[in-house]
C-alpha positions in Angstrom: 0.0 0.0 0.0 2.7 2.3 0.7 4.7 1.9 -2.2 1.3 3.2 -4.1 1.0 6.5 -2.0 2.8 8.6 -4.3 1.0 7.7 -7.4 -1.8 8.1 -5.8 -1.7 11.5 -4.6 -0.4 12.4 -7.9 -3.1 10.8 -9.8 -5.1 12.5 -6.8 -3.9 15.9 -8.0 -4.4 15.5 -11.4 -7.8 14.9 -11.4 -8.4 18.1 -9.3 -6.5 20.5 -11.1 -8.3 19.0 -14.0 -11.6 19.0 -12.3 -10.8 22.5 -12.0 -9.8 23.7 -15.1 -12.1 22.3 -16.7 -15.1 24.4 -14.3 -13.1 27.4 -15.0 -13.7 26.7 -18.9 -17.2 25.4 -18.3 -18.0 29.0 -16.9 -16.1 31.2 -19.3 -12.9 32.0 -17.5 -9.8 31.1 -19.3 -7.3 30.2 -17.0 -5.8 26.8 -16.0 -5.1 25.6 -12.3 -1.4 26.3 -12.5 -2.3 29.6 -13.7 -5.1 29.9 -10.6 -2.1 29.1 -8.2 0.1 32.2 -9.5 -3.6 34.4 -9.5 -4.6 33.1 -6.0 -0.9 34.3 -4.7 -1.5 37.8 -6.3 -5.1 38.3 -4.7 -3.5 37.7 -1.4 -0.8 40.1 -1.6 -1.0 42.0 -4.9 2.2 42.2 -6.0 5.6 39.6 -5.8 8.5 38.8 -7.6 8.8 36.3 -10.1 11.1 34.3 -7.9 8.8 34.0 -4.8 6.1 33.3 -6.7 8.1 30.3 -8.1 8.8 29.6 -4.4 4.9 29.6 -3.3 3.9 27.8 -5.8 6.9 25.4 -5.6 7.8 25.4 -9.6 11.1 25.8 -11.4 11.6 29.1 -12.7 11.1 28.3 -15.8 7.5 26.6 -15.4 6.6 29.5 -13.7 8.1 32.4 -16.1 6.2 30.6 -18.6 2.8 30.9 -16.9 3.8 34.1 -15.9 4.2 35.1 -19.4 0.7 33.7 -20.6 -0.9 35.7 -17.8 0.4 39.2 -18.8 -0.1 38.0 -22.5 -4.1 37.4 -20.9 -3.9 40.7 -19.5 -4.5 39.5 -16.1 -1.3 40.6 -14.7 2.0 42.9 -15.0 6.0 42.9 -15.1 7.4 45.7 -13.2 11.5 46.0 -12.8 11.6 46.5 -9.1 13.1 50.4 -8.5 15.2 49.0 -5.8 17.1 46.7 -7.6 16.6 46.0 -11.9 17.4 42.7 -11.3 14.0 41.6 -9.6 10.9 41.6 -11.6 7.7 42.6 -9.8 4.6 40.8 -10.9 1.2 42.4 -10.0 -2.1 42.4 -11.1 -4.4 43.9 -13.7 -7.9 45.6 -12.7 -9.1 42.1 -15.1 -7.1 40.4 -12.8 -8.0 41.7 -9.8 -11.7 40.7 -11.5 -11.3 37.3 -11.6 -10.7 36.7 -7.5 -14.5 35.9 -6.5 -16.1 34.4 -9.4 -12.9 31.9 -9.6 -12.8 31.3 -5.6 -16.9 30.4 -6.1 -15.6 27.7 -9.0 -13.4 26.6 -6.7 -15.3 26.4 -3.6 -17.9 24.1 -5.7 -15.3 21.8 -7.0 -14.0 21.2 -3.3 -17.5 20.4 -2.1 -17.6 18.0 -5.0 -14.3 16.3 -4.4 -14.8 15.6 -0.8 -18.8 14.7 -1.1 -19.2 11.9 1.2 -16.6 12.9 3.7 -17.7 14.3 6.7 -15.6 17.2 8.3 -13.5 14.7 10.9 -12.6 12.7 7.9 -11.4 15.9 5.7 -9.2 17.4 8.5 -7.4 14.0 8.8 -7.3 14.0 5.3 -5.5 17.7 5.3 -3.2 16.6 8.4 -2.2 13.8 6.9 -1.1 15.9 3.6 0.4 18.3 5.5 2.9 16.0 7.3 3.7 14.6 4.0 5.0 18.3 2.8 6.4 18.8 6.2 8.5 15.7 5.6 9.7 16.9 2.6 10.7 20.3 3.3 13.0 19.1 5.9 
């Protein structure tokens, strides 16, 4: 059973950022999950570098320049050259960006209560502790 646990949160995962994407299409918005993850980020803070967000959302900077760059190509966000210091890019939202946060957190929301129909609230916290020792472990 253990030997399966990997490929079964990653199947696990899969499924959900599909699940997801595809509501987000189903409802008109045109964003992926990987592209939600670098959005949601932004909502909470408004603006970060490129690296932290590649930190955050724990992607190469490559994966995540390239999402980055689909994003401002959407409109939904900027690149600033930080004043401080031209080597740091600052990436911040767009009003359209800015836009997107509650219909895109409802999407969400209705997915969740979809992929945990059946499971009472005990049973989801375990679930969540569980998954939170596991990234614990590996960020040792």
């Amino acid at each position: 059973m253990i030997e399966n646990l990997a490929l079964l949160i990653n199947e696990t995962e899969k499924l959900i950022s599909n699940s997801i994407t595809r509501k987000f299409k189903e409802n008109g918005i045109e964003i992926t999950f990987e592209q939600y993850t670098i959005l949601n980020n932004l909502w909470n803070t408004n603006s970060l570098s490129q690296c932290h967000l590649a930190m955050l959302t724990n992607r190469d900077q490559a994966s995540t320049s390239r999402i980055i760059n689909t994003l401002i190509k959407n409109e939904l966000i900027v690149k600033r050259v930080c004043a401080k210091d031209k080597r740091i890019n600052r990436i911040e939202l767009t009003e359209k960006g800015a836009s997107l946060k509650e219909p895109v957190l409802k999407l969400i929301n209705e997915c969740l209560v979809q992929t945990t129909n059946g499971l009472n609230e005990e049973q989801i916290m375990q679930g969540v502790d569980l998954l939170n020792t596991i990234k614990e472990n590996l960020n040792k």
